[in-house]
N, C-alpha and C positions, 0 to 999 in steps of 0.2 A: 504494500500500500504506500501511497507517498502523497503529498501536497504540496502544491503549488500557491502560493499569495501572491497578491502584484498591487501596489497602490501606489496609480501614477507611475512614475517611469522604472519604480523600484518592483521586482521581483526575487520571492526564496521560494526556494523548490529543497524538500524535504521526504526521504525515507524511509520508514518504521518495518521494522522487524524483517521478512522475509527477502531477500534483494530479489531487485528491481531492476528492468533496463529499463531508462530513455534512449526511445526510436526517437530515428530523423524529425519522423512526423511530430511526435510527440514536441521536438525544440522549435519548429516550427509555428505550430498549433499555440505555442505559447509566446515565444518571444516577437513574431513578423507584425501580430497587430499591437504591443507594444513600441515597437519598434516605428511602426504607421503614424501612430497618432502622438509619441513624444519624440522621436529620432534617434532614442536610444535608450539603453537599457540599463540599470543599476544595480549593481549585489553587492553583497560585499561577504566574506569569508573569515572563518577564525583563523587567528592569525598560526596559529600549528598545526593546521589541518592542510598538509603538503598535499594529499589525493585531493580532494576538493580544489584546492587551488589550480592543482594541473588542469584538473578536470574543466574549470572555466576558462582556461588559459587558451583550452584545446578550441571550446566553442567560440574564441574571438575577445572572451572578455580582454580588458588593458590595464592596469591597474592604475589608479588616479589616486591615490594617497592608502596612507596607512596610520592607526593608531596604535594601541598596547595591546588590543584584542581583536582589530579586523583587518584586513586586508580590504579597501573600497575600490569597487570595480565597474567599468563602463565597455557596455559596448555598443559600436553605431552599424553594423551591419552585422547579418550573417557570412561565416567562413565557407556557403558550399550554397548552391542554388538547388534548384531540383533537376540538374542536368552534372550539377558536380558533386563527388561523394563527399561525406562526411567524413573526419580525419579518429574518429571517435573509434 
């Protein structure tokens, strides 16, 4: 199971207990009409949580500052269209 929030241009995607993938679709589905209506996307990451970090790094995030507990992250497009693979 997992969860997705979004308020505004910020999104966290979360989850619980039995693992999970995120499909293409799946990053699509969430991040393009964020992406549509602000131009880009916000996360941000604990700051020792090295998988996670990759993991957003992979999908395009940038990182735009950090403080003692998060990693603050933007992204303004996706890394792969529906004609190019995902590097995931």
């Amino acid at each position: 199971m997992g969860a997705v929030l979004t308020k505004g241009p910020e999104l966290h995607f979360a989850t619980f207990g039995k693992k999970w993938r995120l499909t293409r679709a799946d990053i699509r589905r969430y991040l393009e009409p964020i992406l549509a209506e602000h131009g880009h996307v916000e996360t941000k990451t604990p700051a020792d949580d090295a998988r996670q970090l990759r993991f957003n790094r992979l999908l395009g995030f940038e990182e735009t500052g950090a403080d003692e507990f998060y990693v603050h992250l933007t992204l303004t497009r996706l890394p792969f269209s529906k004609d190019t693979p995902c590097q995931l």
